[in-house]
N, C-alpha and C positions, 0 to 999 in steps of 0.2 A: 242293389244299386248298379246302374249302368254304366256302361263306359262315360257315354254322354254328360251323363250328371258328375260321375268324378273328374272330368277334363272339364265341365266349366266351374268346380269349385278350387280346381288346381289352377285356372286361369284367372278366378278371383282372386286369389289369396296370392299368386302373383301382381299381380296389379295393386294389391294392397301394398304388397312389399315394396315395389316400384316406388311408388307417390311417399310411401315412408323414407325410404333411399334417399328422394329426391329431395322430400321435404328437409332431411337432416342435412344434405349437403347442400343444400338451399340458408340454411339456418348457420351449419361449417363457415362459408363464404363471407355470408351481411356478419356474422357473429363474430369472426375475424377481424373484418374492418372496422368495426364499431370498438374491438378493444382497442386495436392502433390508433383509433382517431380520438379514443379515451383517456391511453396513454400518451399523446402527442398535445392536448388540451393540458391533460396533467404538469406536464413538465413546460408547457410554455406559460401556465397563468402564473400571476401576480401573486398571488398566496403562493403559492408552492416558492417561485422565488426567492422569498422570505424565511422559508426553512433551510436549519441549518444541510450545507450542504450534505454531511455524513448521514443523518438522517433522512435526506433525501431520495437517494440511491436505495436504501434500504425497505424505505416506504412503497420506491416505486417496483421495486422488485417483486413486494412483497403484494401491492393490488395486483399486478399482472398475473401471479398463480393466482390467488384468489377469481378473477375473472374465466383464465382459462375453465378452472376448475366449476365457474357455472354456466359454463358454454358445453362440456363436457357432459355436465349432467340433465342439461336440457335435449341435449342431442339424443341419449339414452333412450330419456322419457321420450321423443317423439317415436323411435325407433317401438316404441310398444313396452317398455321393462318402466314399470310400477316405480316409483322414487322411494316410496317406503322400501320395497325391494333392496334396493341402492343401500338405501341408510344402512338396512340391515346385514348388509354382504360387508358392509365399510367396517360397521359395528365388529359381525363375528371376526375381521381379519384383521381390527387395530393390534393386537397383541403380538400379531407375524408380523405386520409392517414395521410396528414397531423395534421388533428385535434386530431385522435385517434393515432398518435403515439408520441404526442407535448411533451409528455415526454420523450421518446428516442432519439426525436430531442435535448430537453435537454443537456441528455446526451450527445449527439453527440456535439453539442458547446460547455458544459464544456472542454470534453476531447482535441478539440481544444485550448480552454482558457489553459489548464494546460500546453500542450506542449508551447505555445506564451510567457507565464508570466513565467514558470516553479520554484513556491512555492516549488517543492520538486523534486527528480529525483528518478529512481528506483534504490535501494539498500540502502534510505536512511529510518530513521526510522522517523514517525510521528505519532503525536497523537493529538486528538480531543476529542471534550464531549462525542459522542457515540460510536466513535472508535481507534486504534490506532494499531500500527503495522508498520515492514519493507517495504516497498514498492515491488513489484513482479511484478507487472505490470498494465502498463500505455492503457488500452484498447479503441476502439471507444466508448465504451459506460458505460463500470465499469474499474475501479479501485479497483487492488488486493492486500490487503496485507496479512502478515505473521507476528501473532502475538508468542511472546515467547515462548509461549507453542507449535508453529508449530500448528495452527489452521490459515485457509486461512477466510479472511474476503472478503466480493466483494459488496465496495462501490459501487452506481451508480458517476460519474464522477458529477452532477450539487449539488449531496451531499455535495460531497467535496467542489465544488468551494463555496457555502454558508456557508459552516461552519470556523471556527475559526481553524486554524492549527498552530502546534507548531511541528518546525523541528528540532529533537534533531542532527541531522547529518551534519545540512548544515553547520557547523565550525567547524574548526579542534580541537579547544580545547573547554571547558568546566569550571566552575568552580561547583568546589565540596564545600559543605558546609555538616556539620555533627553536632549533638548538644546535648550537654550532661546536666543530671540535678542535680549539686554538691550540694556536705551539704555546706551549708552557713556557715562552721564553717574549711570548707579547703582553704587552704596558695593557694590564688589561683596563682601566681608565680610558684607554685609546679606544681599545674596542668598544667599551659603553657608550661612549659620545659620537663614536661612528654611527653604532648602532640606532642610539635617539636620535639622532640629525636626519636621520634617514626617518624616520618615523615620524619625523616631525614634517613632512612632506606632503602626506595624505591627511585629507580632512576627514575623512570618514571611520581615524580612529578616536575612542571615547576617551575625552579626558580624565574622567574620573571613573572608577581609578584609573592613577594614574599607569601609561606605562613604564616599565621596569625591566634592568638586566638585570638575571641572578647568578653567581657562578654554581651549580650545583655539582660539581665536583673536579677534583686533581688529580692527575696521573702523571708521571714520572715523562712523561710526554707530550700531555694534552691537559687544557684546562676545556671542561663543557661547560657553556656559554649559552644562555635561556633567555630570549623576550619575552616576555610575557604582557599580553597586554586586551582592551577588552574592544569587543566592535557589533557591528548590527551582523546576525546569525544570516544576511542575505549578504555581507559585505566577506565574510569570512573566510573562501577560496582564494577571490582577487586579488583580496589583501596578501594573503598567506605568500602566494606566487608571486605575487610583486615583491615584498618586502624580503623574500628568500632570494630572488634575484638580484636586487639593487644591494642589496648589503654586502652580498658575496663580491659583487664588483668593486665595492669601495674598498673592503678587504684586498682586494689583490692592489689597488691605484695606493694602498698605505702601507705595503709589504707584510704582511698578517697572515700568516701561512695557516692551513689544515695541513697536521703532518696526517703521514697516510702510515697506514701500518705496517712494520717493518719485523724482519725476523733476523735473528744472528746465529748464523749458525759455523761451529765449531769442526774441524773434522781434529781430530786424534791421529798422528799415526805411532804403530807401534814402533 
């Protein structure tokens, strides 16, 4: 064979390579925008609107690999590599992927667990030992929330499902308790009628039940002094901060002291 003839089958098979290059990132390009204009349709129609929000996030996460993942394997195939191929390389190497990704798998089952059992949905608030925050979203693999201060947290989803959660949203109401520490030497009848007159101010707490002071205990000093009463779970800060203000003030306008804690101390001399 001559030079001549192996330079121009080296110049074919470059040029092959070329047009295939070109074709896959020909295909990279439209195939890209076709999933954003896929997932942009997704999330603006009228059906998907209708799903519940936690599932939503979920689902959509969950087309977008799916779609990479046949944008990925077309590109291959143009590239010249057989899809049986494919299959078969996926095939021999589920068992390693497997192991080394047995924590995203994890994840991947919690965030199914979440959506099946649904402990909580998004826009509600929850909280745990190591975190706690609004709910944003329900993902294949994390869970995001939004804590007060507008800081994003991103649990892993099997996080969550082992940990201990408390859902401060999922009931419509709440009960509010507030606790005061009286000089053991005030009409405490005084302070309960301060306390409800003040309460009886705002409409947005629930009459039934009713609110109530309890004394829940006596110290040689201090009697502790409890409202206790119930309100809508959106109303529950305002309230708290208002009615912890307003009371405090009426207590001092009716001479109703917090003693503050005090120590005695003895010197010896010899």
């Amino acid at each position: 064979m001559d030079f001549s003839t192996i330079w121009q089958t080296f110049v074919s098979a470059c040029m092959q390579l070329a047009w295939k290059l070109l074709a896959a990132l020909l295909v990279l390009i439209v195939g890209n925008l076709i999933i954003k204009l896929v997932l942009h349709i997704f999330k603006k129609s009228k059906g998907v609107g209708k799903i519940d929000p936690t599932v939503r996030g979920f689902a959509l996460s969950f087309i977008k690999i799916g779609l990479y993942a046949v944008l990925v394997t077309v590109i291959v195939a143009i590239l010249g590599v057989e899809t049986a191929s494919i299959i078969a390389v996926f095939a021999s190497c589920g068992a390693a992927i497997a192991l080394a990704l047995q924590g995203s798998l994890a994840n991947f089952a919690g965030g199914i667990m979440l959506l099946i059992f649904k402990p909580f949905n998004v826009g509600e608030y929850i909280d745990a030992p190591d975190f706690g925050g609004t709910v944003s979203e329900i993902g294949i693999f994390y869970t995001t929330l939004i804590t007060p201060d507008n800081k994003h947290i991103t649990v892993p989803n099997s996080t969550i499902l082992n940990s201990v959660i408390t859902n401060y949203s999922k009931e419509k109401t709440r009960r509010l308790e507030i606790e005061w520490f009286i000089d053991c030497r005030a009409d405490l009848a005084e302070v309960e009628r301060i306390i409800l007159a003040e309460v009886a101010k705002h409409d947005n707490v629930i009459d039934e039940p009713a609110p109530a002071v309890v004394v829940k205990g006596v110290s040689e000093t201090a009697s502790t002094v409890a409202l206790r009463l119930w309100c809508a779970g959106s109303d529950f800060w305002s309230l708290k901060f208002a009615l912890t203000k307003e009371i405090k003030t009426e207590f001092d306008k009716n001479g109703i002291h917090i003693p503050h804690r005090q120590m005695d101390v003895s010197i010896k001399k010899d």
